[in-house]
N, C-alpha and C positions, 0 to 999 in steps of 0.2 A: 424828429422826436423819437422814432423808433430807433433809429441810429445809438443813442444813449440809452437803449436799455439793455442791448446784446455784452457790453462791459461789463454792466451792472450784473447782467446774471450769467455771467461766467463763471465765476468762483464756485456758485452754488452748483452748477452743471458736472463739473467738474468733481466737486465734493459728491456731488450723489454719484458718478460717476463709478468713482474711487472706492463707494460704499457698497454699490451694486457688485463692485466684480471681486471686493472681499466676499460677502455675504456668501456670492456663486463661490467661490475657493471653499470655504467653512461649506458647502449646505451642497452644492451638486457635485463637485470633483470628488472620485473615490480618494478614499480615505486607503494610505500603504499599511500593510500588517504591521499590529505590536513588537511582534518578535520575526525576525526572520527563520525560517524553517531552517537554514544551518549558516551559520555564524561563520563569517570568515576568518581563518586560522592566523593571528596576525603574530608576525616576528619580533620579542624584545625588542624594546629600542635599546642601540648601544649608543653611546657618542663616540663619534670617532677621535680621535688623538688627536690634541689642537697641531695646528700647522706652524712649524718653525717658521720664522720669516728670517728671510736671505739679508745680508747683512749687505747696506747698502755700500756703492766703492766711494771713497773718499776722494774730495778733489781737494788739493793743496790750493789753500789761498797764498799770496804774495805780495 
């Protein structure tokens, strides 16, 4: 009989589980600054030039 209840309460173990170690993420893990103290200097994006594609060789059918 015991055998059939470890199934039974898996999901819910699991589920608290999953809730406990959100909760600890939100509530004990430091929290990283709003703003970072200096902003990393980032480069335009350009697009590069699309890529010609090479013409493939032809084989003669017969």
């Amino acid at each position: 009989m015991y055998v059939l209840i470890v199934p039974a309460v898996l999901p819910f173990v699991l589920l608290a589980t999953v809730m406990g170690l959100s909760w600890w993420e939100d509530r004990i893990l430091p929290v990283p600054p709003a703003e970072p103290a200096e902003a990393p200097a980032e480069a335009p994006f350009a697009p590069a030039a699309p890529a010609h594609l090479a013409e493939l060789a032809r084989v003669g059918t017969r």
